[in-house]
C-alpha positions in Angstrom: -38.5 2.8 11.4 -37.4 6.1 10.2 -35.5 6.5 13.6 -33.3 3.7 12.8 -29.7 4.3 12.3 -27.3 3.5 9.2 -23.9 1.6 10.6 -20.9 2.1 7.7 -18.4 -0.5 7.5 -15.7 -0.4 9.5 -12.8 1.0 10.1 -14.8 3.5 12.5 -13.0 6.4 12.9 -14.3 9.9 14.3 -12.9 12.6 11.3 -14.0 15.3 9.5 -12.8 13.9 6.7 -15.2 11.4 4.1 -14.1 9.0 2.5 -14.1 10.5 -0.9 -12.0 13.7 0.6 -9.8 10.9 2.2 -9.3 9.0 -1.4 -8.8 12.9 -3.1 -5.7 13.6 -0.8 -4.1 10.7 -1.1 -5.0 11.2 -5.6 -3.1 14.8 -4.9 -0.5 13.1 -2.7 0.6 10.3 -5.3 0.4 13.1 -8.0 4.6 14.3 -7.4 5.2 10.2 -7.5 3.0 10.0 -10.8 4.0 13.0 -12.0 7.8 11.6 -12.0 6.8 8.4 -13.4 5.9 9.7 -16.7 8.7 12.2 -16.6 11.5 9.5 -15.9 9.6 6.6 -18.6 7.7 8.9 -20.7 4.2 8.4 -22.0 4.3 4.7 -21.6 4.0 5.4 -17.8 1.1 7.2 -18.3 -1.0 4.6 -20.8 -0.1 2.1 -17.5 -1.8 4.5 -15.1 -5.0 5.5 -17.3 -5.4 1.5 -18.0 -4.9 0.6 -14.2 -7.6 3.7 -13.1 -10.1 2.9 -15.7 -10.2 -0.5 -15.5 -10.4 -0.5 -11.5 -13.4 2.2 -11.7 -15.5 0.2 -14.4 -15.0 -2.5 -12.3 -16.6 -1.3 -9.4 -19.3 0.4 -11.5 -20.0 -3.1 -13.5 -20.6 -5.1 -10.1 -23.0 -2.8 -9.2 -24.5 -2.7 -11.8 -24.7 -6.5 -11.7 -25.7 -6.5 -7.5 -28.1 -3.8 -8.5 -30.4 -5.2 -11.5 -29.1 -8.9 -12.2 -29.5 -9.8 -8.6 -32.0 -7.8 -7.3 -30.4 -5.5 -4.6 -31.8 -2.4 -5.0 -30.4 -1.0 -2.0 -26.6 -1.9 -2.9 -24.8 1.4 -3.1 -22.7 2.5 -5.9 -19.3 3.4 -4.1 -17.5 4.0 -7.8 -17.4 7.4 -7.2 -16.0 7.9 -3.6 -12.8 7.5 -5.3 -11.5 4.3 -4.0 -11.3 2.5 -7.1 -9.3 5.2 -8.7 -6.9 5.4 -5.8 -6.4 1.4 -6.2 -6.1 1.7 -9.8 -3.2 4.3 -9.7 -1.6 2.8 -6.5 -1.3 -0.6 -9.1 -0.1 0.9 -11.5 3.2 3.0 -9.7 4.4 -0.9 -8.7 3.9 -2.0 -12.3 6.9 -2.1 -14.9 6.8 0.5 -17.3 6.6 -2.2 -20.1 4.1 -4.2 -18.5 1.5 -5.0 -21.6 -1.7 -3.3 -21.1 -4.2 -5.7 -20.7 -1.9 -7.5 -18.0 -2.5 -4.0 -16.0 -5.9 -4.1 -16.5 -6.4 -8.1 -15.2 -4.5 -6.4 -11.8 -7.4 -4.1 -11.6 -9.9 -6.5 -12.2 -8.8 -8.9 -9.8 -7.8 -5.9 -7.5 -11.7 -4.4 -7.1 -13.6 -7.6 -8.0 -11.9 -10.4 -6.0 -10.2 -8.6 -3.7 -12.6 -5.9 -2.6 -15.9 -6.3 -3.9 -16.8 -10.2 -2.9 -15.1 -9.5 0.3 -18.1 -7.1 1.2 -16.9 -3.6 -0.7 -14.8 -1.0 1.1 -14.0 -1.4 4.3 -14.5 -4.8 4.2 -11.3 -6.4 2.3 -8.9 -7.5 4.7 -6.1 -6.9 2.4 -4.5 -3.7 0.5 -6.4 -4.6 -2.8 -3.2 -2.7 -5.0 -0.7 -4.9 -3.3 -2.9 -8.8 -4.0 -3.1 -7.5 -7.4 0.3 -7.2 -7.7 1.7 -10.3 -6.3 -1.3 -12.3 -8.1 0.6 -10.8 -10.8 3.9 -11.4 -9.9 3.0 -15.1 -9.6 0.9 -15.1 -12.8 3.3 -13.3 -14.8 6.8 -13.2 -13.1 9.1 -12.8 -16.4 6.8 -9.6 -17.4 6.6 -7.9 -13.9 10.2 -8.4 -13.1 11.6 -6.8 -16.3 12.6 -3.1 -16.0 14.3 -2.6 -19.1 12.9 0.1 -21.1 14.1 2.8 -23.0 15.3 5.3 -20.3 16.6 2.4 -18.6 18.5 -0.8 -19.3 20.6 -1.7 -16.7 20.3 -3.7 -13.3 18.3 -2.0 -10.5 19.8 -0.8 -7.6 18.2 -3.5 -5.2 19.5 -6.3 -7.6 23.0 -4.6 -7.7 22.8 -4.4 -3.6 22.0 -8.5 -3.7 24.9 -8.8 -5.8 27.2 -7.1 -3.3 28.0 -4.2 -5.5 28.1 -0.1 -4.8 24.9 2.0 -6.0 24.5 5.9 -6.0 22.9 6.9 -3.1 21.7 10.0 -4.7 20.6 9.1 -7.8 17.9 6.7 -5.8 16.6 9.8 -4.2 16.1 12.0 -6.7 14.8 8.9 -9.2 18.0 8.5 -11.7 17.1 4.6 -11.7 15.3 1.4 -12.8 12.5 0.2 -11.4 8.7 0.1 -10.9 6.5 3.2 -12.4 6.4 4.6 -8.8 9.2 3.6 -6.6 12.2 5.7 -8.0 12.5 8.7 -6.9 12.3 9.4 -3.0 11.8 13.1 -3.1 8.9 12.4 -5.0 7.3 10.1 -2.8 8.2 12.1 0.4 6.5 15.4 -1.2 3.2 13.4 -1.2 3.9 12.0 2.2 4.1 15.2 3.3 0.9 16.5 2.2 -0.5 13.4 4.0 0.7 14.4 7.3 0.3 17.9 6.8 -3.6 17.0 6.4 -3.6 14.9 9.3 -4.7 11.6 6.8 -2.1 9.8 8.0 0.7 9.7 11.0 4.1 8.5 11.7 2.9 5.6 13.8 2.8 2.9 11.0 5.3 4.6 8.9 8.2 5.4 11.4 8.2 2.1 13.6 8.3 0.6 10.2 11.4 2.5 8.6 12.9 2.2 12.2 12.6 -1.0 12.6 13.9 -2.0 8.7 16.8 -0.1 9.5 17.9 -2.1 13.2 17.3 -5.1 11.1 19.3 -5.0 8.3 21.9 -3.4 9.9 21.9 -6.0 12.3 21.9 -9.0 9.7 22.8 -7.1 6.8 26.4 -8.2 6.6 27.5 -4.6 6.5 26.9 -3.1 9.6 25.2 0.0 10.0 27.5 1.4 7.0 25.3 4.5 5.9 25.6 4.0 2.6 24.0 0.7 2.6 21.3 1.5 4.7 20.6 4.6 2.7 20.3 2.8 -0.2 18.3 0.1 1.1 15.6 2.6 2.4 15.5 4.4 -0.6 15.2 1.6 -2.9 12.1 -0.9 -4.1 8.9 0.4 -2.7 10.1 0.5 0.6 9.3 4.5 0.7 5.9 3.8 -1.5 4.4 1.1 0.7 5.2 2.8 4.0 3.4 6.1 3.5 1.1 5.1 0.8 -0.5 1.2 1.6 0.9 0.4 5.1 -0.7 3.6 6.1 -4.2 2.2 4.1 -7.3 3.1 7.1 -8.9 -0.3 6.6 -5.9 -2.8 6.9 -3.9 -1.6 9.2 -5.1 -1.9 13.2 -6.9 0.8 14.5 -5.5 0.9 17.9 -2.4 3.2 18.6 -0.2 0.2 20.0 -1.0 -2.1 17.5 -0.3 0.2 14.1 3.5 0.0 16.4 3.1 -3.5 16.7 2.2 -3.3 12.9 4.9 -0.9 11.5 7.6 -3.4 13.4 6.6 -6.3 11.8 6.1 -5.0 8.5 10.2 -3.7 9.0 11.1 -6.7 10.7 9.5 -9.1 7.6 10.8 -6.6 5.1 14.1 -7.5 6.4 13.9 -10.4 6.3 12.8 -11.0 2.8 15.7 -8.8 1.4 18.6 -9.8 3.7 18.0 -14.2 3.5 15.1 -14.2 0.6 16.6 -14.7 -3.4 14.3 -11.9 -4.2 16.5 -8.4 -3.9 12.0 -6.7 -2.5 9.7 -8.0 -0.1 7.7 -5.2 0.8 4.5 -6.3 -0.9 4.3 -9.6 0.9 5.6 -8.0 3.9 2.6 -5.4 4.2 0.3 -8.4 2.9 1.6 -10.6 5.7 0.9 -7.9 8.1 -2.6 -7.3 7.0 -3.6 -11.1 7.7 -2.5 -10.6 11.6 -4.2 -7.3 11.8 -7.1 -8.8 13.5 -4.3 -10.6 16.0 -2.9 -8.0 16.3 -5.8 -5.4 17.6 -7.2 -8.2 20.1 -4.3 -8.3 21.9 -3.4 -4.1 21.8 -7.0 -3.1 22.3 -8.1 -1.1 25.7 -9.9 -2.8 28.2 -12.9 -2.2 29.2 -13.5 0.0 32.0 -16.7 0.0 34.6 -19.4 -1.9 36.3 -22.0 -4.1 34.1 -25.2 -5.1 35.1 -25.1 -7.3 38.4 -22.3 -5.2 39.8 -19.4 -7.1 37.8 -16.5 -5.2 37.7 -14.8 -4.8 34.4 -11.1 -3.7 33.1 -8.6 -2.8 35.3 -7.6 0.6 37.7 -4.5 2.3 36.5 
């Protein structure tokens, strides 16, 4: 019996990397885009994110607690300290408002860990981004509080809404983060300096992310109504949480097919839904239920992009294809 192997959950993929120096890169990556938040809202920002992260963590800690000596397995493993929980917590709370009310933050996290990731099996097993269910469930719950951005640094329309509305934003000012929004989504220089320490690392690649941006791009430039006019496009790539989800939750190990094709089969439906949702939807975003859409047809997706087999079986039958 001692010779019998432990399987992990899936995704499984051959790395050096664990999975709690996988969730401490990507904490160091979103630290530029965290960093900013506070900077841009002030310490508001930061009471969101300390909420969000606690309240995710002693949620994962209080179900196994519960699994462990309430229902009797003793061999349920406490995973509150690989640092998935905290990386869920914080992802919640860059697409929150900054004047989202506390507890509301916390109820995302609960619902984020318990519902979404622990009763689906734990990590590995949800089959979608836990931040990004959270987020809508509180979108729908709470749509007057989560789609308020005023707040003392800011006060007026965001660039996204102004874009809807057929008016001219400031290109630059959405890079560097001199606009309304969520906690996390503003400024594009921070977002691409954690990006780049996730390619750098080799935690994530430009499979999911490019086709996604790429194929946004065609889209709305096709059915935009403006052509491919670079300022538009500009804007429209570096506003929302466009830049957030596609290096930060498209990219998430577990969701997103595991095949090469499929993550490009991914990324373009992802750009091609996010299109979509902005160009003929009344909301001026769509790139939380694009990515959630996207994680549903995973499992399509990798059944029809996986390799085929190769080689004989047993009785001589002849399996996969030559060439």
């Amino acid at each position: 019996m001692e010779k019998l192997r432990s399987v992990s959950s899936n995704p499984h993929i051959r790395s050096k990397w664990t999975t709690s120096g996988i969730m401490l890169a990507v904490l160091l990556a979103l630290m530029p885009t965290a960093g900013y938040g506070i900077y841009a809202f002030g310490p508001r920002a930061l009471a969101v994110m300390l909420v969000t992260v606690s309240a995710a963590v002693l949620t994962e800690i209080c179900f196994w607690l519960f699994m462990r000596y309430v229902c009797g397995h003793a061999g349920q493993k406490n995973t509150a300290w690989d640092l998935s929980a905290a990386v869920t917590g914080l992802l919640l709370a860059l697409n929150l408002p900054v004047g989202v009310p506390l507890w509301m933050g916390a109820l995302g996290s609960v619902f984020a860990i318990l519902v979404v990731k622990m009763l689906f099996g734990g990590l590995g097993q949800n089959f979608v981004n836990p931040a990004l269910a959270a987020r809508c469930f509180l979108l729908i719950s709470f749509p007057a509080q989560m789609t308020d951005f005023t707040c003392d640094a800011w006060t007026g329309a965001t660039p996204l809404a102004l874009l809807k509305a057929g008016e001219q934003v400031n290109v630059l000012d959405m890079i560097v983060g001199r606009v309304g929004g969520t906690i996390g989504e503003t400024s594009v220089i921070a977002i691409a300096a954690g990006a780049c320490l996730l390619l750098l690392l080799g935690i994530i690649d430009l499979r999911v992310p490019g086709s996604y941006l790429v194929s946004f791009v065609l889209f709305v430039g096709f059915f935009g109504g403006r052509g491919f006019d670079l300022n538009y496009l500009s804007a429209q790539l570096a506003g929302g949480g466009l830049m957030l989800g596609a290096f930060f939750m498209a990219t998430d190990y577990v969701t997103r097919p595991i095949t090469a094709k499929g993550q490009y089969v991914y990324g373009i439906f992802l750009g091609l839904m996010t299109g979509i949702f902005r160009v003929f939807g009344s909301s001026a975003e769509g790139v939380s239920y694009a990515i959630l859409l996207g994680n549903l047809l995973v499992p399509l997706i990798e059944k029809y992009t996986r390799p085929a087999a190769f080689g004989r079986g047993k009785g001589g039958v002849r399996h996969g294809k030559q060439g």
